[in-house]
PATILUM-306457 format. One record per residue (C-alpha): chain; y, x, z; residue number from 1. Coordinates in Angstrom, 1 decimal. Each point is the difference from the previous one (the first is absolute). Layout:
BEGIN
<site><vexkol>A</vexkol><py>Y</py><px>X</px><pz>Z</pz><lonu>NUM</lonu></site>
...
This chain:
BEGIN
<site><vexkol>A</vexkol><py>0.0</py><px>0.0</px><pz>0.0</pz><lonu>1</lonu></site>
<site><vexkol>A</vexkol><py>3.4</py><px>1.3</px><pz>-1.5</pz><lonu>2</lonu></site>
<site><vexkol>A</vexkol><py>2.7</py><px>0.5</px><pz>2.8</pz><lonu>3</lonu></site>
<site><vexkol>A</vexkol><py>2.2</py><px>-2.7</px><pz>-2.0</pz><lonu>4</lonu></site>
<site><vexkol>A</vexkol><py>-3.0</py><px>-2.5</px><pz>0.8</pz><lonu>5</lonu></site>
<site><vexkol>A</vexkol><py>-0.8</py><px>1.3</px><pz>3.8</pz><lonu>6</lonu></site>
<site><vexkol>A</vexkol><py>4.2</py><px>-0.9</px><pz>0.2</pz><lonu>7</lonu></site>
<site><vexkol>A</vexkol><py>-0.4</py><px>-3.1</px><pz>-1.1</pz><lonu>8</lonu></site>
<site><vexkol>A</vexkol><py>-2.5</py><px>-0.9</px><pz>2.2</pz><lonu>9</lonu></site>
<site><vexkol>A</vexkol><py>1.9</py><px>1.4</px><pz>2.7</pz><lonu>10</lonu></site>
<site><vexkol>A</vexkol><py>2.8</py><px>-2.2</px><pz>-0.5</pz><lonu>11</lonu></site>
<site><vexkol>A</vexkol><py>-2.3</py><px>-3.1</px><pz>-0.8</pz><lonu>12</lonu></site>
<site><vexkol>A</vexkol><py>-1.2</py><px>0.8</px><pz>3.6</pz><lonu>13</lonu></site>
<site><vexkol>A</vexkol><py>3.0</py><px>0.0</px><pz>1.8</pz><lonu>14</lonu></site>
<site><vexkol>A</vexkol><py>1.5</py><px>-3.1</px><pz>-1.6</pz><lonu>15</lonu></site>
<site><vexkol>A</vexkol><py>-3.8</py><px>-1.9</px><pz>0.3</pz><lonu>16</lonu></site>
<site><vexkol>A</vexkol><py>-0.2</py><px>1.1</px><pz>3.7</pz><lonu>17</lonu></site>
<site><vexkol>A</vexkol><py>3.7</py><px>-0.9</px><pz>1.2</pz><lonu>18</lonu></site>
<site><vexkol>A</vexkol><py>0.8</py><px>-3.5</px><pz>-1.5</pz><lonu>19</lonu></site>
<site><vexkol>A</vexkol><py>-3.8</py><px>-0.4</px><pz>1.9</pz><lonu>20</lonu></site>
<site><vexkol>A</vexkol><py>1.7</py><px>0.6</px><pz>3.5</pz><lonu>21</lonu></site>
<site><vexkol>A</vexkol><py>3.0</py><px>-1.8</px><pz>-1.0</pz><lonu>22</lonu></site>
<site><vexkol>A</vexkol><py>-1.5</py><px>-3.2</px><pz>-0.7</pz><lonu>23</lonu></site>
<site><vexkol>A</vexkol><py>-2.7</py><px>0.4</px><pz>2.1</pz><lonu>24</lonu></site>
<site><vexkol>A</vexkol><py>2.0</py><px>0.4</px><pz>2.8</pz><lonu>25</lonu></site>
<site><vexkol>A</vexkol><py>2.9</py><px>-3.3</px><pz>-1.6</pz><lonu>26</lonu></site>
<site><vexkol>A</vexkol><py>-2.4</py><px>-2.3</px><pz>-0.1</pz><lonu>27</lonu></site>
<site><vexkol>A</vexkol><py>-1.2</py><px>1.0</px><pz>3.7</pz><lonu>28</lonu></site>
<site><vexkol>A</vexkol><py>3.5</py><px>-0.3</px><pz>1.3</pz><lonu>29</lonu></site>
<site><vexkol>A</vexkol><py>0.6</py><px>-3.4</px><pz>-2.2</pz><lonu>30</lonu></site>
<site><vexkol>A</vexkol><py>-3.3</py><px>-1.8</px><pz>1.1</pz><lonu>31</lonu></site>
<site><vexkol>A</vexkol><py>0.1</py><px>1.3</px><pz>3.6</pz><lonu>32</lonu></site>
<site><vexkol>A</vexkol><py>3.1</py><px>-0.1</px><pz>1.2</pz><lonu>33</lonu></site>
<site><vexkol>A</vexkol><py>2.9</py><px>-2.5</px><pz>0.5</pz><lonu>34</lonu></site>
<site><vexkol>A</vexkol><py>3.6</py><px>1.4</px><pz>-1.4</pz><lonu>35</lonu></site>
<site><vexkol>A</vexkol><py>1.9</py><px>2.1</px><pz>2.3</pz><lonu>36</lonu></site>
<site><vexkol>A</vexkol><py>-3.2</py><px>0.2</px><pz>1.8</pz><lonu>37</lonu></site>
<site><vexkol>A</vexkol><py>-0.9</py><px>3.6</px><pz>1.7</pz><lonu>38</lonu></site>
<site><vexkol>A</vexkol><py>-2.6</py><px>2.2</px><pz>1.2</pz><lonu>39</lonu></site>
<site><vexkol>A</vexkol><py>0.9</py><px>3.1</px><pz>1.4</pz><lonu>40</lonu></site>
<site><vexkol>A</vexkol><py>-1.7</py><px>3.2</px><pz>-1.5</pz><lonu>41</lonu></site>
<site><vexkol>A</vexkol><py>1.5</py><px>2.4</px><pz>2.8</pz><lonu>42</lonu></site>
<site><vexkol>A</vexkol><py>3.6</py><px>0.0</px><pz>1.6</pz><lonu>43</lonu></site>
<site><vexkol>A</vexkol><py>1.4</py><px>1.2</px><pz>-3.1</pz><lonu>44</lonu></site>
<site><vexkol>A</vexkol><py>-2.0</py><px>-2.1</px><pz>-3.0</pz><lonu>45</lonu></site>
<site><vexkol>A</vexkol><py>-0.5</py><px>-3.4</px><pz>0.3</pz><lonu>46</lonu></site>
<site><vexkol>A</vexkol><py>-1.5</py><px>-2.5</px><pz>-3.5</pz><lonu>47</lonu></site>
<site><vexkol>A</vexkol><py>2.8</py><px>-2.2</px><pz>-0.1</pz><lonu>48</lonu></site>
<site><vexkol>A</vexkol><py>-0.9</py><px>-2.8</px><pz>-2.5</pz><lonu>49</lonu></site>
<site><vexkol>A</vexkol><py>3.5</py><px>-1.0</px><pz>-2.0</pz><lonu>50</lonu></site>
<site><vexkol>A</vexkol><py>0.4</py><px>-0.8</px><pz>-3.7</pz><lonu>51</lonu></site>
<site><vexkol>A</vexkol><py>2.6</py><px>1.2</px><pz>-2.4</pz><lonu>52</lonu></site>
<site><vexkol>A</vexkol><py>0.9</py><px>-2.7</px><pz>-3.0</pz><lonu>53</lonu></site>
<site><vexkol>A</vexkol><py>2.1</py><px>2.6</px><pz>-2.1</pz><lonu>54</lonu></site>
<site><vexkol>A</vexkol><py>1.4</py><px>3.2</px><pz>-0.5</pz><lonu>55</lonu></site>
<site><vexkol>A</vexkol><py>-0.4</py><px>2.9</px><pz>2.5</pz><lonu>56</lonu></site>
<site><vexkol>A</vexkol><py>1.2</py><px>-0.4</px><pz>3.7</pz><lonu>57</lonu></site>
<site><vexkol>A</vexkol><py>-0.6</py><px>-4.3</px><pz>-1.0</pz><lonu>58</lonu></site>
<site><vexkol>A</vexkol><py>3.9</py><px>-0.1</px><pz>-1.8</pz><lonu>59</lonu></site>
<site><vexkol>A</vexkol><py>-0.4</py><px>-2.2</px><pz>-2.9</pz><lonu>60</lonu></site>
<site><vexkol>A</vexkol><py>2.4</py><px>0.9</px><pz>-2.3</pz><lonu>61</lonu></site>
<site><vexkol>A</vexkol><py>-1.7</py><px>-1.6</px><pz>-3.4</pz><lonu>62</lonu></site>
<site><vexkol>A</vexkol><py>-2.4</py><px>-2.9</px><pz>-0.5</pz><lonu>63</lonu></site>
<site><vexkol>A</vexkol><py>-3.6</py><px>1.1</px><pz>0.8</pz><lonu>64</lonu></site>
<site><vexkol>A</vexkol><py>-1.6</py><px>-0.6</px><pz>-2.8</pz><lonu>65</lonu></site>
<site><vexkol>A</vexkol><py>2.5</py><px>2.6</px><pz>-1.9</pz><lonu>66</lonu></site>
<site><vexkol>A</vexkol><py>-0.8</py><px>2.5</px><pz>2.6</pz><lonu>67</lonu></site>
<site><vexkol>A</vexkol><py>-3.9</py><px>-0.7</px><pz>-0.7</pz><lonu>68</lonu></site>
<site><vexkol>A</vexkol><py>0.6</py><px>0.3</px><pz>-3.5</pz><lonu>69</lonu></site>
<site><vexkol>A</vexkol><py>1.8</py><px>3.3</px><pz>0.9</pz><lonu>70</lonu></site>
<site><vexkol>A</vexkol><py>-2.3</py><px>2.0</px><pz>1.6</pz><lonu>71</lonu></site>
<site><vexkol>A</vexkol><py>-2.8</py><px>-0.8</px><pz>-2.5</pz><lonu>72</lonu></site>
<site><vexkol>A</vexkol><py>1.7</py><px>1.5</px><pz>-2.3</pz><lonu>73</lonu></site>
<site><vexkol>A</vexkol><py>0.8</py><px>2.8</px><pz>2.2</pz><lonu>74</lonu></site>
<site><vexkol>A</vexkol><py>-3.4</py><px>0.7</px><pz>1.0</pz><lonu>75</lonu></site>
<site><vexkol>A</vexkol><py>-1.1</py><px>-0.3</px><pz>-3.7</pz><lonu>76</lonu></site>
<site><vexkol>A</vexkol><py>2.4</py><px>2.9</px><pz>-0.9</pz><lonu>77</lonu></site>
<site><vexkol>A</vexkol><py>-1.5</py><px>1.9</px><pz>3.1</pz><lonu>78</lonu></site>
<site><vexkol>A</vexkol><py>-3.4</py><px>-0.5</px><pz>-1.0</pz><lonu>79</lonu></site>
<site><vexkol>A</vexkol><py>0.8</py><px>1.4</px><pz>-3.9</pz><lonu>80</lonu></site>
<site><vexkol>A</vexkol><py>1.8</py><px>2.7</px><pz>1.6</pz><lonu>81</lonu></site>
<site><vexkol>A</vexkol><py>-2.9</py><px>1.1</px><pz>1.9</pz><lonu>82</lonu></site>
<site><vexkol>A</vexkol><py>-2.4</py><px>0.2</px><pz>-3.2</pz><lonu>83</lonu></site>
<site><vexkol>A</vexkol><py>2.6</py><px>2.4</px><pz>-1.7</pz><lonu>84</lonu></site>
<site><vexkol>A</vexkol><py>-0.2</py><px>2.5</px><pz>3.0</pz><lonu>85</lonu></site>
<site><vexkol>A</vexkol><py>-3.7</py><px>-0.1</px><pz>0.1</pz><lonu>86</lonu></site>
<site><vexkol>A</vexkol><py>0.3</py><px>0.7</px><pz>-4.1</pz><lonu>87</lonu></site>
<site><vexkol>A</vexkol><py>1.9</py><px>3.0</px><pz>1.4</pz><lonu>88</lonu></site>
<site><vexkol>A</vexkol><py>-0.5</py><px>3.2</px><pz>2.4</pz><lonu>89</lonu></site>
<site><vexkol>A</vexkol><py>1.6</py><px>-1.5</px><pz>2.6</pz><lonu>90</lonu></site>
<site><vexkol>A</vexkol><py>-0.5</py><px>0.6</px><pz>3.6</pz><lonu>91</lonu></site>
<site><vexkol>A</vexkol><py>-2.8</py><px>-2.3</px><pz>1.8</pz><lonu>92</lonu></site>
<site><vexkol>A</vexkol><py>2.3</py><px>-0.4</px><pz>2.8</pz><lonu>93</lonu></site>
<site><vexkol>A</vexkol><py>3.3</py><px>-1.2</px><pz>-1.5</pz><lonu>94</lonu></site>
<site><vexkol>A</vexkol><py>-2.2</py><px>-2.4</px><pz>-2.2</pz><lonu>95</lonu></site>
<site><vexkol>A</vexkol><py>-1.6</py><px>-1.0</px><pz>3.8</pz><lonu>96</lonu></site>
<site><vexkol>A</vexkol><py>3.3</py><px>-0.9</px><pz>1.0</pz><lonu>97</lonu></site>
<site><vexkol>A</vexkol><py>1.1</py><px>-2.3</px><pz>-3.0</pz><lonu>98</lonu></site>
<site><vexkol>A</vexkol><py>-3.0</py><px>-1.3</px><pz>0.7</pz><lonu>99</lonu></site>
<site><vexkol>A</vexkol><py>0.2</py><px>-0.9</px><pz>3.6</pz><lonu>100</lonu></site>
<site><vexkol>A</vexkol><py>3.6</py><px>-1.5</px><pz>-1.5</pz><lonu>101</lonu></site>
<site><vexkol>A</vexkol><py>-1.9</py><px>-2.5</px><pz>-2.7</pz><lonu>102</lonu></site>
<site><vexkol>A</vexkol><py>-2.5</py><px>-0.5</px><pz>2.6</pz><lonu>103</lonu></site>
<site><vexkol>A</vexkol><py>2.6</py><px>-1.4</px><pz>2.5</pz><lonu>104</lonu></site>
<site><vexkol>A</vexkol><py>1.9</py><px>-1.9</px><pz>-2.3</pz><lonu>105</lonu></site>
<site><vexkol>A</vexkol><py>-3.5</py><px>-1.7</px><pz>-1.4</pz><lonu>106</lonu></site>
<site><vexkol>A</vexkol><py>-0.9</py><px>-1.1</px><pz>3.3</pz><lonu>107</lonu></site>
<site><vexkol>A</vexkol><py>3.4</py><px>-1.7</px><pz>1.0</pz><lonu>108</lonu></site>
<site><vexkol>A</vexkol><py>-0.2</py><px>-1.5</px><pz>-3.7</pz><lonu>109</lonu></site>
<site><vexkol>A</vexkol><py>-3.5</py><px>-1.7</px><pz>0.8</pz><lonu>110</lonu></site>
<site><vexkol>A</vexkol><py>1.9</py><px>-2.1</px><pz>3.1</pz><lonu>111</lonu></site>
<site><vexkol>A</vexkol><py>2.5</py><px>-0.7</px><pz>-2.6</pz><lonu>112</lonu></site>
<site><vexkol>A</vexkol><py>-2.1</py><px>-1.6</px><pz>-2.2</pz><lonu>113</lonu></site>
<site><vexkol>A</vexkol><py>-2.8</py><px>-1.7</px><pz>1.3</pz><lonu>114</lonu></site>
<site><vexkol>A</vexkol><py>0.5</py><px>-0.3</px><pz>3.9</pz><lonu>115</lonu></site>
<site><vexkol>A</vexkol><py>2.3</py><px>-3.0</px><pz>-0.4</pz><lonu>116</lonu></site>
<site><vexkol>A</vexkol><py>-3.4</py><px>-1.4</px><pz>-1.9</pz><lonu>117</lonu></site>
<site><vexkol>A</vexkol><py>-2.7</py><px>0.7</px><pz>1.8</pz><lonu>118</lonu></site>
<site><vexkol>A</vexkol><py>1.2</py><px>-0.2</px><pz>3.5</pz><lonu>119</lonu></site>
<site><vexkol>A</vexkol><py>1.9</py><px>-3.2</px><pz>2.2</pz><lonu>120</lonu></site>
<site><vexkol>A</vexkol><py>3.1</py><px>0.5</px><pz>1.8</pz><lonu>121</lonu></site>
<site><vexkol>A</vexkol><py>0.2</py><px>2.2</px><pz>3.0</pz><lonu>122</lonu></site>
<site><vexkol>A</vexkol><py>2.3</py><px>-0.9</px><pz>2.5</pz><lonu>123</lonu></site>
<site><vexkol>A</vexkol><py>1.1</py><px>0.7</px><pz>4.1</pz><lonu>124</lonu></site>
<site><vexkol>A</vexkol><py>-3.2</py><px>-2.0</px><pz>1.5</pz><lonu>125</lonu></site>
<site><vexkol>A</vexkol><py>-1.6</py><px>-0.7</px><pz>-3.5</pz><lonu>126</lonu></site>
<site><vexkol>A</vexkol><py>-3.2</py><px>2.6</px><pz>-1.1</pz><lonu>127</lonu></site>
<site><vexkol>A</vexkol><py>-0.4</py><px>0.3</px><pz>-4.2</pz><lonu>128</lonu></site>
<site><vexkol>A</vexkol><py>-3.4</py><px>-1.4</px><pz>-1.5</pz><lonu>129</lonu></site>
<site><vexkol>A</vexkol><py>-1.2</py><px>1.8</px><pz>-3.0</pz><lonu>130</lonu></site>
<site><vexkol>A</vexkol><py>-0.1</py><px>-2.3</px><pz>-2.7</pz><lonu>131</lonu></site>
<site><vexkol>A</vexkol><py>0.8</py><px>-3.1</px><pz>1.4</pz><lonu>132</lonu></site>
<site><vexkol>A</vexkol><py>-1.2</py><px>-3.1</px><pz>-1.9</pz><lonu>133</lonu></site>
<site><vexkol>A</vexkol><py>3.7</py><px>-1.5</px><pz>-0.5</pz><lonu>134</lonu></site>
<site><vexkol>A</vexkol><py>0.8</py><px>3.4</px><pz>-1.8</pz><lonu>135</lonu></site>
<site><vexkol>A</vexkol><py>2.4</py><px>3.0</px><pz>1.3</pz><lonu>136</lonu></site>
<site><vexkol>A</vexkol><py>3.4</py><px>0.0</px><pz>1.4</pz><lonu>137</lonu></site>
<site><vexkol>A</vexkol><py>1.4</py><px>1.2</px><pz>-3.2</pz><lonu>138</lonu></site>
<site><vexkol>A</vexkol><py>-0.3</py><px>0.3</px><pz>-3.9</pz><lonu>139</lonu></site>
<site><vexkol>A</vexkol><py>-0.4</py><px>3.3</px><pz>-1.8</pz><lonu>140</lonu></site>
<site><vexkol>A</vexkol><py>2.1</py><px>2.7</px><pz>0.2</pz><lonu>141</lonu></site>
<site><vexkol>A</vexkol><py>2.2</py><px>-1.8</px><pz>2.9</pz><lonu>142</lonu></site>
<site><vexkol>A</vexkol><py>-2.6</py><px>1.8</px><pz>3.1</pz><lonu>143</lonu></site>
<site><vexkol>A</vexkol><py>1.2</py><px>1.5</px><pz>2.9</pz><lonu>144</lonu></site>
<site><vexkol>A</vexkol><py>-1.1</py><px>3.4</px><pz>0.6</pz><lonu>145</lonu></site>
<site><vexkol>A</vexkol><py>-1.6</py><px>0.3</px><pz>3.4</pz><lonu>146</lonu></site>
<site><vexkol>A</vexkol><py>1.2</py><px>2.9</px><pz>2.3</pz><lonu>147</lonu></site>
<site><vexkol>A</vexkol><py>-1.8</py><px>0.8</px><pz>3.4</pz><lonu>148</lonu></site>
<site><vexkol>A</vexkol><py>0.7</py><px>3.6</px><pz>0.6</pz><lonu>149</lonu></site>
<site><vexkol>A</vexkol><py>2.6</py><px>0.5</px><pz>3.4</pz><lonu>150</lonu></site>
<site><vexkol>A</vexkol><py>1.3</py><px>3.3</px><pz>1.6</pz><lonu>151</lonu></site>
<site><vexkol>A</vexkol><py>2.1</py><px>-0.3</px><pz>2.7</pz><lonu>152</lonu></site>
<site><vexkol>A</vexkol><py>-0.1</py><px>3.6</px><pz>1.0</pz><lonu>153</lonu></site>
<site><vexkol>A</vexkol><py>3.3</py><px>-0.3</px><pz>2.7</pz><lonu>154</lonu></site>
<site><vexkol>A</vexkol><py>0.7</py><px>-3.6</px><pz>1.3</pz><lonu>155</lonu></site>
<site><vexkol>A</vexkol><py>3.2</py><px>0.2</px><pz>2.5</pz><lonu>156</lonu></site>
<site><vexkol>A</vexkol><py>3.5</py><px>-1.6</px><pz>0.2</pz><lonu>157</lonu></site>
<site><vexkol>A</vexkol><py>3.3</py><px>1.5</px><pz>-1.0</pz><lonu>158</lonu></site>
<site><vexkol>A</vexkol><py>2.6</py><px>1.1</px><pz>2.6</pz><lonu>159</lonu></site>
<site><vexkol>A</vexkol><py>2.3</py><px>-2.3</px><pz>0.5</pz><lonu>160</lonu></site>
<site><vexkol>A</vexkol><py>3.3</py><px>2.4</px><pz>-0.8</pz><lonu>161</lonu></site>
<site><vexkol>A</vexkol><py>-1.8</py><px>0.0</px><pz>-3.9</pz><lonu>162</lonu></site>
<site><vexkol>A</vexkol><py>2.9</py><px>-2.1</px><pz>-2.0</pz><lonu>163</lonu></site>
<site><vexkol>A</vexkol><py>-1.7</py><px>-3.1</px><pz>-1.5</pz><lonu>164</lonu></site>
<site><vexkol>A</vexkol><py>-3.8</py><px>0.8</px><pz>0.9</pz><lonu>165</lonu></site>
<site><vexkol>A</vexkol><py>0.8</py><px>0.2</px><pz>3.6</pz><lonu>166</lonu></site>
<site><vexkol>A</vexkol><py>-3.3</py><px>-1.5</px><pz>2.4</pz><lonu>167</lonu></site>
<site><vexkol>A</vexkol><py>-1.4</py><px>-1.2</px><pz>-3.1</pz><lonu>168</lonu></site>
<site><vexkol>A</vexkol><py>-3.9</py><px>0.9</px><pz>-0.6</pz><lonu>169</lonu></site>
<site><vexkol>A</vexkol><py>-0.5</py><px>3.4</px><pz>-2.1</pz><lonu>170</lonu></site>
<site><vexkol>A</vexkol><py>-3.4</py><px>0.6</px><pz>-1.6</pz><lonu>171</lonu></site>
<site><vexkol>A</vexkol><py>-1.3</py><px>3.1</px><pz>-2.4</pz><lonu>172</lonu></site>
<site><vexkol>A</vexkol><py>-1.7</py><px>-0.8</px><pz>-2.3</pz><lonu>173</lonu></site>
<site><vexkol>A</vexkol><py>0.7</py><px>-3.4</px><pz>-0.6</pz><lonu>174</lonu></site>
<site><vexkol>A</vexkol><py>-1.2</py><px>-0.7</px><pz>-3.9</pz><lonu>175</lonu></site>
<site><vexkol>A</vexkol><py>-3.3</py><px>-1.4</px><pz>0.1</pz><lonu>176</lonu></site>
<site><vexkol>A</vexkol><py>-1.8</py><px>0.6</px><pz>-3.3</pz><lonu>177</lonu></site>
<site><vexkol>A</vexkol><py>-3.9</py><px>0.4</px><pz>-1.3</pz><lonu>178</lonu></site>
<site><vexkol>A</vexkol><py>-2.1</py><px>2.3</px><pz>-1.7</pz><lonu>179</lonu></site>
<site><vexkol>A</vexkol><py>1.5</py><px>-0.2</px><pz>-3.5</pz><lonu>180</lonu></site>
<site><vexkol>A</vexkol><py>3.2</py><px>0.9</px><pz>1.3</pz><lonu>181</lonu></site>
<site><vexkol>A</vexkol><py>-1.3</py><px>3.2</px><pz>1.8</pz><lonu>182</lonu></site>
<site><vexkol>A</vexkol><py>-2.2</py><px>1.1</px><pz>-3.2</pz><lonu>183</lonu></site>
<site><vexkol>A</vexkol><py>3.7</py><px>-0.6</px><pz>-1.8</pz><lonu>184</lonu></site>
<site><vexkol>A</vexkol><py>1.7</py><px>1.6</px><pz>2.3</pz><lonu>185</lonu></site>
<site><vexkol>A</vexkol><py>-2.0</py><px>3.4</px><pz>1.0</pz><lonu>186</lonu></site>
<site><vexkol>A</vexkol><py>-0.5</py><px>0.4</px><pz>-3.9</pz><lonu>187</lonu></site>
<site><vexkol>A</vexkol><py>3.7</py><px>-0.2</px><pz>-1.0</pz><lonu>188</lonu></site>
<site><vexkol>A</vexkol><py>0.5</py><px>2.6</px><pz>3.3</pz><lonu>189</lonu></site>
<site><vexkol>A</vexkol><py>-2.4</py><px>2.6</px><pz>-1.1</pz><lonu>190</lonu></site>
<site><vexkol>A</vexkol><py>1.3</py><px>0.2</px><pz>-3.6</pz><lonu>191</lonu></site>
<site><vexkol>A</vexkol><py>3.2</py><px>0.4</px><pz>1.1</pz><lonu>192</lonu></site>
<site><vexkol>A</vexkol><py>-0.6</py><px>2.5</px><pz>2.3</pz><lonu>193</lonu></site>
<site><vexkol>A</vexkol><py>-2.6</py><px>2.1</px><pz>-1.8</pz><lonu>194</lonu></site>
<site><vexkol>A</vexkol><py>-0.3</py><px>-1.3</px><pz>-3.7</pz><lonu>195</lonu></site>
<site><vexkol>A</vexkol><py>4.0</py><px>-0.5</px><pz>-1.0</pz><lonu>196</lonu></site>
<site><vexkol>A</vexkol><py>0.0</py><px>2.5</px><pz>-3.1</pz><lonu>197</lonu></site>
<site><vexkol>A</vexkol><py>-3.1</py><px>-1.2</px><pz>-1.1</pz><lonu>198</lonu></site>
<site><vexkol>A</vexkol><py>1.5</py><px>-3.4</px><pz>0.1</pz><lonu>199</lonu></site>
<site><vexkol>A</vexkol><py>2.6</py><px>1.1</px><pz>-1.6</pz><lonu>200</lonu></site>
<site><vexkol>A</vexkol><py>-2.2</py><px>1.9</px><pz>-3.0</pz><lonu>201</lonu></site>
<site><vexkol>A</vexkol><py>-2.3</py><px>-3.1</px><pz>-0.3</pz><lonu>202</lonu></site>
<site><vexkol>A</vexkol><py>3.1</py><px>-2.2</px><pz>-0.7</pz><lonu>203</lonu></site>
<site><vexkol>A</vexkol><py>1.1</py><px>2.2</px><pz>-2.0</pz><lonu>204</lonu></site>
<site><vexkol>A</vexkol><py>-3.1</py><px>-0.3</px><pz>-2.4</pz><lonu>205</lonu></site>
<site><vexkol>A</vexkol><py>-0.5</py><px>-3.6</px><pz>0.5</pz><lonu>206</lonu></site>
């Protein structure tokens, strides 16, 4: 097997095994749990079941199905990007991290898509069915993308000489996201950090 083909492989593998643990561990959280419903992990990492219905950090700025239609076509581009570095000598690890990139944005496309279809409505009190006989809480491409992923690493209250935040509640990190995010994020920070001029050559020959 030609080091082109054990690439591709590679890559099939990493894609394959993380949109696995990113829906496996969805529709855990969206079968099991009640929204803004918690278990704690430790102290500092608790599976905090929320849903986000558009764009990152839940601001909804376009119509959904726009931003569905969006990131198809993104992750299409990603996808044909990622055949022309394999086509090329390019290193295994910056091609990893493109992939950990498409992976992430697949997984949160998948929610997208179909959750709004094959799940009922989660609510404070109410625990999602999977495939409900009166259908799911939403048509395609309008799905909410389920987040679960919590870590409040320092929990405490501001002084209260701080202008405007004064003895109001201050916690780090407060975002909660899911798999797909991380596998977006840690792939964008390592080829920043370590593959920038090959990012810069690949573009370059695109």
């Amino acid at each position: 097997m030609t080091k082109k083909y054990q690439k591709g492989w590679g890559i099939i593998a990493i894609v394959f095994l993380l949109l696995l643990l990113d829906q496996s561990l969805k529709i855990w959280v969206k079968t099991h749990m009640e929204l803004g419903q918690s278990y704690d992990v430790f102290s500092w990492f608790q599976l905090h079941f929320t849903e986000n219905p558009g764009m990152a950090f839940g601001m909804e700025l376009i119509p959904k199905w726009i931003l569905s239609v969006f990131r198809i076509v993104a992750v299409i581009a990603i996808a044909v990007y990622i055949v022309r570095l394999l086509k090329r000598n390019v290193s295994f690890g910056y091609i990893a991290c493109i992939a950990l990139i498409f992976a992430g944005a697949v997984g949160n496309i998948i929610d997208c898509l179909f959750y709004g279809m094959i799940f009922s409505e989660s609510g404070y009190g109410l625990l999602a069915t999977f495939m409900p006989e009166g259908g799911g809480y939403a048509s395609f491409l309008h799905g909410k993308v389920v987040d679960m992923l919590y870590f409040p690493l320092i929990q405490t209250t501001w002084p209260d000489w701080v202008p405007v935040w004064g003895g109001q509640e201050f916690v780090f990190f407060r975002p909660i996201f899911n798999l797909a995010d991380s596998a977006i994020c840690v792939g964008a920070c390592i080829m920043l950090l370590f593959y920038r001029s090959v990012l810069s050559k690949s573009l370059s020959k695109s």
